[in-house]
MMTF fields as JSON, N, C-alpha, C and O atoms, coordinates in Angstrom:
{
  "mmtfVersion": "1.0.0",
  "mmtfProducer": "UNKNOWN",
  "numBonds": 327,
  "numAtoms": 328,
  "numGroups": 82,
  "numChains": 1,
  "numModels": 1,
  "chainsPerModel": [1],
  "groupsPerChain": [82],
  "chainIdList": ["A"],
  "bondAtomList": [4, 2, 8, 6, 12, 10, 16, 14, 20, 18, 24, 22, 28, 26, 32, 30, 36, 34, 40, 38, 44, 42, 48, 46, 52, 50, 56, 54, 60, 58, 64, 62, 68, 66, 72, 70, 76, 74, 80, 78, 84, 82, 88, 86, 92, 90, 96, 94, 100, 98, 104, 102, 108, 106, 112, 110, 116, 114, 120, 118, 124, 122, 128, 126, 132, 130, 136, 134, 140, 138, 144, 142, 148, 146, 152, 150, 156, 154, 160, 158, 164, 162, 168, 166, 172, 170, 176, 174, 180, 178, 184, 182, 188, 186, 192, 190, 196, 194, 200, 198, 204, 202, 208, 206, 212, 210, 216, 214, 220, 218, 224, 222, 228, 226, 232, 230, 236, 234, 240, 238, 244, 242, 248, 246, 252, 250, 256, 254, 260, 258, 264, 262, 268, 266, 272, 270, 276, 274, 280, 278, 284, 282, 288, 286, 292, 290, 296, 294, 300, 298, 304, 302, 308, 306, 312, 310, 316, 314, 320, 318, 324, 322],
  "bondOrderList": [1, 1, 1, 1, 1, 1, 1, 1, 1, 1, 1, 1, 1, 1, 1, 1, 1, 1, 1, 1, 1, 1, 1, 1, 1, 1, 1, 1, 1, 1, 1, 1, 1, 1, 1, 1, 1, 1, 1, 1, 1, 1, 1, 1, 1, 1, 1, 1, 1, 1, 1, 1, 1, 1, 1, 1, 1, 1, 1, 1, 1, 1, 1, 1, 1, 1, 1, 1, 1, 1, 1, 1, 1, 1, 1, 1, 1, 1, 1, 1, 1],
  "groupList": [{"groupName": "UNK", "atomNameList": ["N", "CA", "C", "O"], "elementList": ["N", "C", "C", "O"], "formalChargeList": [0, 0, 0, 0], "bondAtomList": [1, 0, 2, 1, 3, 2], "bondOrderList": [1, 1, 2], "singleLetterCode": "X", "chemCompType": "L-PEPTIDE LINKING"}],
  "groupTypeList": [0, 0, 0, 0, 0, 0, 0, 0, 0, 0, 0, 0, 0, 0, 0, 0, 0, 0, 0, 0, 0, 0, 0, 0, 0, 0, 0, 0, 0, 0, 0, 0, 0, 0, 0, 0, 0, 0, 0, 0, 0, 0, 0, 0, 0, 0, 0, 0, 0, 0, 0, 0, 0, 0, 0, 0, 0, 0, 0, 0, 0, 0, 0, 0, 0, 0, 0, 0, 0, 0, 0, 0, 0, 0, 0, 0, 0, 0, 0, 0, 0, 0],
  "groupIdList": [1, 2, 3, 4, 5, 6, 7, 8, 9, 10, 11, 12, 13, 14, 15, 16, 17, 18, 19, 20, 21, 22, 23, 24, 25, 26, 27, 28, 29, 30, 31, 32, 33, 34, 35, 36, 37, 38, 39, 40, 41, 42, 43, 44, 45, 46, 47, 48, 49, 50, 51, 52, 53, 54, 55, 56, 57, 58, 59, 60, 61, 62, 63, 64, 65, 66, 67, 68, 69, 70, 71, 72, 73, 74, 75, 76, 77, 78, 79, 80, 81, 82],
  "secStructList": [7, 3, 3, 3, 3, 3, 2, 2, 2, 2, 2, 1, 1, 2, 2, 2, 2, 2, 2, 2, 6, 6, 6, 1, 6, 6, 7, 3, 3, 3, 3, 3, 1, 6, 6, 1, 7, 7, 7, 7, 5, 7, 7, 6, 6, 6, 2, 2, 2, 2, 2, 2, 6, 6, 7, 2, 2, 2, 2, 2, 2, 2, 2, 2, 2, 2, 2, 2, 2, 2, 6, 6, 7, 7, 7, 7, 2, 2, 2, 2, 7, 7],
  "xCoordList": [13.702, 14.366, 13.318, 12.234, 13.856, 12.772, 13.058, 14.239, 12.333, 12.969, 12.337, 11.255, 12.56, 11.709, 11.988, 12.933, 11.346, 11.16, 10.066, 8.974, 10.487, 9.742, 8.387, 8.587, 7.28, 6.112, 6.471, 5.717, 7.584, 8.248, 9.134, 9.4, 9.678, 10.812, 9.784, 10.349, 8.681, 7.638, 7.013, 6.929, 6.498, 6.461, 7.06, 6.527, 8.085, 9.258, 9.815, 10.451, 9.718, 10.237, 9.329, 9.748, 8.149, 7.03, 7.258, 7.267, 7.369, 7.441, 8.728, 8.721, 9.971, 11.181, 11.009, 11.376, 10.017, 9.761, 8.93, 9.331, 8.032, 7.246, 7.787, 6.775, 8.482, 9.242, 10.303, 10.816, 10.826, 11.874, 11.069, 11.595, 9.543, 9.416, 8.514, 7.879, 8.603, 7.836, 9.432, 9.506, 10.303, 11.816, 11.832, 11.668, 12.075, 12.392, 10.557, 9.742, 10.386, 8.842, 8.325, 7.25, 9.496, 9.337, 9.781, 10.035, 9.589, 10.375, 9.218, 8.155, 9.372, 8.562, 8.843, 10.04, 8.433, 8.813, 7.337, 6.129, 7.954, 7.275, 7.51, 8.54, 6.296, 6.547, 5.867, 4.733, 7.089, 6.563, 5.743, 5.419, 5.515, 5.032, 5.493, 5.382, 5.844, 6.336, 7.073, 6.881, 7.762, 8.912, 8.189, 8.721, 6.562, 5.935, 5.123, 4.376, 5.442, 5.109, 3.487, 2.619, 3.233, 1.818, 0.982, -0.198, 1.986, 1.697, 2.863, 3.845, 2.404, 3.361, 2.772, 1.684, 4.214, 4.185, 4.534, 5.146, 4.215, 4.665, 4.223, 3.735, 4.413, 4.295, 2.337, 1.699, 2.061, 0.77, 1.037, 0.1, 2.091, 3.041, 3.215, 3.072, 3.419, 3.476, 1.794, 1.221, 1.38, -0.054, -0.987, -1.736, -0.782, -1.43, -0.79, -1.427, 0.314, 1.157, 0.159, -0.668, 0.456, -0.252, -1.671, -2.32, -2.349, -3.53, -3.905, -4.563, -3.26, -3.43, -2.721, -3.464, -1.898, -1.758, -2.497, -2.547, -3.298, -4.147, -5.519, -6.25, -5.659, -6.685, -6.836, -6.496, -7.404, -7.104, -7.952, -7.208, -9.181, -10.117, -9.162, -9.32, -8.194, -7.767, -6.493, -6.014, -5.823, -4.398, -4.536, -3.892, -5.714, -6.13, -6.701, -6.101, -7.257, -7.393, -6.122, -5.687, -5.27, -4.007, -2.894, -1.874, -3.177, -2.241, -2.935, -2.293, -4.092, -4.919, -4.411, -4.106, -4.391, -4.424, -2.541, -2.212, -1.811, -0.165, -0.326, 0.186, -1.097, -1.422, -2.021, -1.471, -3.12, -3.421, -2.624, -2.89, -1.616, -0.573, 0.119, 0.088, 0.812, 2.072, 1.29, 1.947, 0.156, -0.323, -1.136, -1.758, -1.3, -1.349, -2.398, -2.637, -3.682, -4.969, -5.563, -6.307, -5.314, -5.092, -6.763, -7.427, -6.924, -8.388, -7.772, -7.385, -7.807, -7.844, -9.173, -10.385, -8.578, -9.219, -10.734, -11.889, -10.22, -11.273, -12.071, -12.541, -12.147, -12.939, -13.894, -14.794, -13.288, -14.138, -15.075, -16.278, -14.908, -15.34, -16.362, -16.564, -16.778, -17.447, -18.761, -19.258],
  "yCoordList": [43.452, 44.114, 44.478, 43.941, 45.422, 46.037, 45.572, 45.652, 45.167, 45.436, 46.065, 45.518, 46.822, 47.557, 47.324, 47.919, 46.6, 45.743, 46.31, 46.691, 46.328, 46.53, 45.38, 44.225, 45.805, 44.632, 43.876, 42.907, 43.892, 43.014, 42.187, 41.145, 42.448, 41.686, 40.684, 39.723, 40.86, 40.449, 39.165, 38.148, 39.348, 38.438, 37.544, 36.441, 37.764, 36.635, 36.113, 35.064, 36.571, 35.349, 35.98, 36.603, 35.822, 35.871, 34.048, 34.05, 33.13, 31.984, 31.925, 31.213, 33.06, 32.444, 33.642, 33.458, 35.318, 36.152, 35.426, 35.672, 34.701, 33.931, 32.948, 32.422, 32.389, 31.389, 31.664, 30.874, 33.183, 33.846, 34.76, 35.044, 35.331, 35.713, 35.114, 35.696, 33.58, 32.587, 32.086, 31.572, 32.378, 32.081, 33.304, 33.085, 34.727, 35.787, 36.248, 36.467, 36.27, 36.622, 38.487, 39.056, 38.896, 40.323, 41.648, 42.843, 40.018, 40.898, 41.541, 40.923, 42.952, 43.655, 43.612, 43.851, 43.482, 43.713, 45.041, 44.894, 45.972, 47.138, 46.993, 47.336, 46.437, 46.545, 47.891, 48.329, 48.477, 49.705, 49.385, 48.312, 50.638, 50.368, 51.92, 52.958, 51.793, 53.298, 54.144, 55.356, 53.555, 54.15, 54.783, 55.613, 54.002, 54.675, 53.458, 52.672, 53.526, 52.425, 52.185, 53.057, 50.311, 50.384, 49.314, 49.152, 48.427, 47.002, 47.022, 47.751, 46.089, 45.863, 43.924, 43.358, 43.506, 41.757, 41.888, 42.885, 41.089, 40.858, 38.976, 38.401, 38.372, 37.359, 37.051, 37.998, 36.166, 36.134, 36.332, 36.219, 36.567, 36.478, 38.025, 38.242, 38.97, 40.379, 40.808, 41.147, 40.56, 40.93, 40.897, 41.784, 39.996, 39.845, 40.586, 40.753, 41.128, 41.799, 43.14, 43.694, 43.418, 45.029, 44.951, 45.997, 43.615, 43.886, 44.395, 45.324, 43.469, 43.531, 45.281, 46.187, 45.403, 47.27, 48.021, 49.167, 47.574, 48.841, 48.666, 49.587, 47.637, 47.505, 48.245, 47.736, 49.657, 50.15, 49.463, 49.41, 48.97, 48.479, 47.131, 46.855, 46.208, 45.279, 45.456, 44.557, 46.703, 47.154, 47.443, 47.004, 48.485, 48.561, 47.275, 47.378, 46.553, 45.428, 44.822, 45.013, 44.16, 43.798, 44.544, 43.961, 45.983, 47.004, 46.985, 47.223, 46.702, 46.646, 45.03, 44.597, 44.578, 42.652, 42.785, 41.948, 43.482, 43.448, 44.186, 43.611, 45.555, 46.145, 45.563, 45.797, 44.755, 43.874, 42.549, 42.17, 41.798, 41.23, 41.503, 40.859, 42.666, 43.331, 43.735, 43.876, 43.946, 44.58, 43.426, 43.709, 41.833, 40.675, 40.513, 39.79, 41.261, 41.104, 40.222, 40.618, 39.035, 37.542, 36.59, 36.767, 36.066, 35.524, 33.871, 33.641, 33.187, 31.268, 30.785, 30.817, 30.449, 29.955, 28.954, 28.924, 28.397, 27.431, 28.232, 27.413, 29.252, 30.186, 31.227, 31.962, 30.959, 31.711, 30.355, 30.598, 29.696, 28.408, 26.764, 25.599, 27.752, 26.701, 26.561, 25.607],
  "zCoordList": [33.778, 32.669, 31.617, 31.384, 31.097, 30.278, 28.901, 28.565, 28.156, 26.444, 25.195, 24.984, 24.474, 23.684, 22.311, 21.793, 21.708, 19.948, 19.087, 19.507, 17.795, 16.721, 16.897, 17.275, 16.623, 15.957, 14.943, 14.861, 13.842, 12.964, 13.516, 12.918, 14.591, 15.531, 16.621, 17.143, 16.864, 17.21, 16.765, 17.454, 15.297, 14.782, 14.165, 14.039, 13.73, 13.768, 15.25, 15.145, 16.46, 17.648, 18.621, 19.596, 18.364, 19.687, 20.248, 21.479, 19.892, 20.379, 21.617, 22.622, 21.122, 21.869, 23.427, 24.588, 22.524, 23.59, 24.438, 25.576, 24.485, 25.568, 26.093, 26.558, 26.337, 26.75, 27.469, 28.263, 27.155, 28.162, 29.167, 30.243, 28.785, 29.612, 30.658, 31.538, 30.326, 31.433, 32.352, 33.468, 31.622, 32.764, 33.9, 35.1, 33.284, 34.01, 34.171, 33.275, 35.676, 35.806, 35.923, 35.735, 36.261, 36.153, 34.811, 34.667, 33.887, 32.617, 31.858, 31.789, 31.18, 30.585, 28.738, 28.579, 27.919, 26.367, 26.233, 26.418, 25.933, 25.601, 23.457, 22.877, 22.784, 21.53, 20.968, 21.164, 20.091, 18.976, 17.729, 17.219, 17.407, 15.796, 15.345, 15.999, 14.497, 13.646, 14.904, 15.008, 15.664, 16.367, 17.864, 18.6, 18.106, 19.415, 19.994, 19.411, 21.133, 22.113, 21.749, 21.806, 21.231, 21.43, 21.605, 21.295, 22.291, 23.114, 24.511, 24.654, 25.304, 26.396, 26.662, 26.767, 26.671, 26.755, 28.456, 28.838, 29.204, 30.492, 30.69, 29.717, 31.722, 31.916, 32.977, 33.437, 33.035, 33.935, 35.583, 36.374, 35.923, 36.782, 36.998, 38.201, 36.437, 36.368, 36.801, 37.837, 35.281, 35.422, 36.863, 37.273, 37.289, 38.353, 39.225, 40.265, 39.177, 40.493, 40.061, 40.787, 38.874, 38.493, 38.51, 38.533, 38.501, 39.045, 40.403, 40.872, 40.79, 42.59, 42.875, 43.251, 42.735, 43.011, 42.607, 43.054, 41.624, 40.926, 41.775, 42.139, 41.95, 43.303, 44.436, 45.503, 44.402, 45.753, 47.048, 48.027, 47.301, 47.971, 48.371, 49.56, 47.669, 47.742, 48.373, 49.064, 48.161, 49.074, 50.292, 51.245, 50.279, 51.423, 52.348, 53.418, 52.385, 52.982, 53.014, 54.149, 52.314, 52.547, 53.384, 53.752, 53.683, 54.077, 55.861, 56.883, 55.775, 57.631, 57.854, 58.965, 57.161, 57.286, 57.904, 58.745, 57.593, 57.695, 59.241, 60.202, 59.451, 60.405, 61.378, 62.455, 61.455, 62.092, 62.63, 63.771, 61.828, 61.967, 63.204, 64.253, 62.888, 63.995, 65.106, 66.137, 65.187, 66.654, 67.214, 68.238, 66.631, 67.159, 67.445, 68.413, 66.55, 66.476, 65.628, 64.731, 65.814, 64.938, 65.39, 66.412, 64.778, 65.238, 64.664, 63.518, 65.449, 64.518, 63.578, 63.793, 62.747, 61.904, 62.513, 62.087, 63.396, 63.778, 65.378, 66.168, 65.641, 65.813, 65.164, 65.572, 63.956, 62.621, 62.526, 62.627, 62.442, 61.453, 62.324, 61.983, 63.69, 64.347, 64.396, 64.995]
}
């Protein structure tokens, strides 16, 4: 869920906005200032999701690793590791 707050609404319950958005992990608070978007709150839990997508070198490896999966080109760990 998205929510969009003043920077004055901000500083009076940034304590209760962090604490709800460590409950709900995909929640966004987009804060204004003079009526135009110019912070975004998310949880460490988000962040890292939008890290990892913005990663193209890192999708791509994750996207051959799923590909590799289904066509059962699997190696054991303790064949890597002898």
């Amino acid at each position: 869920m998205i929510k969009i707050v003043g920077v004055s609404y901000v500083r009076a319950h940034l304590p209760q906005m962090v604490a709800a958005l460590g409950k709900k992990k995909r929640d966004r608070v987009i804060i204004t200032r003079n009526g135009a978007a110019s912070a975004v709150l998310v949880s460490p839990e988000e962040l890292e999701t939008l890290e990892v997508l913005a990663d193209k070198k890192l999708m791509l490896s994750l996207l051959k690793a799923e590909e590799d999966e289904r066509a059962e080109r699997l190696v054991e760990h303790e064949d890597i590791f002898k």
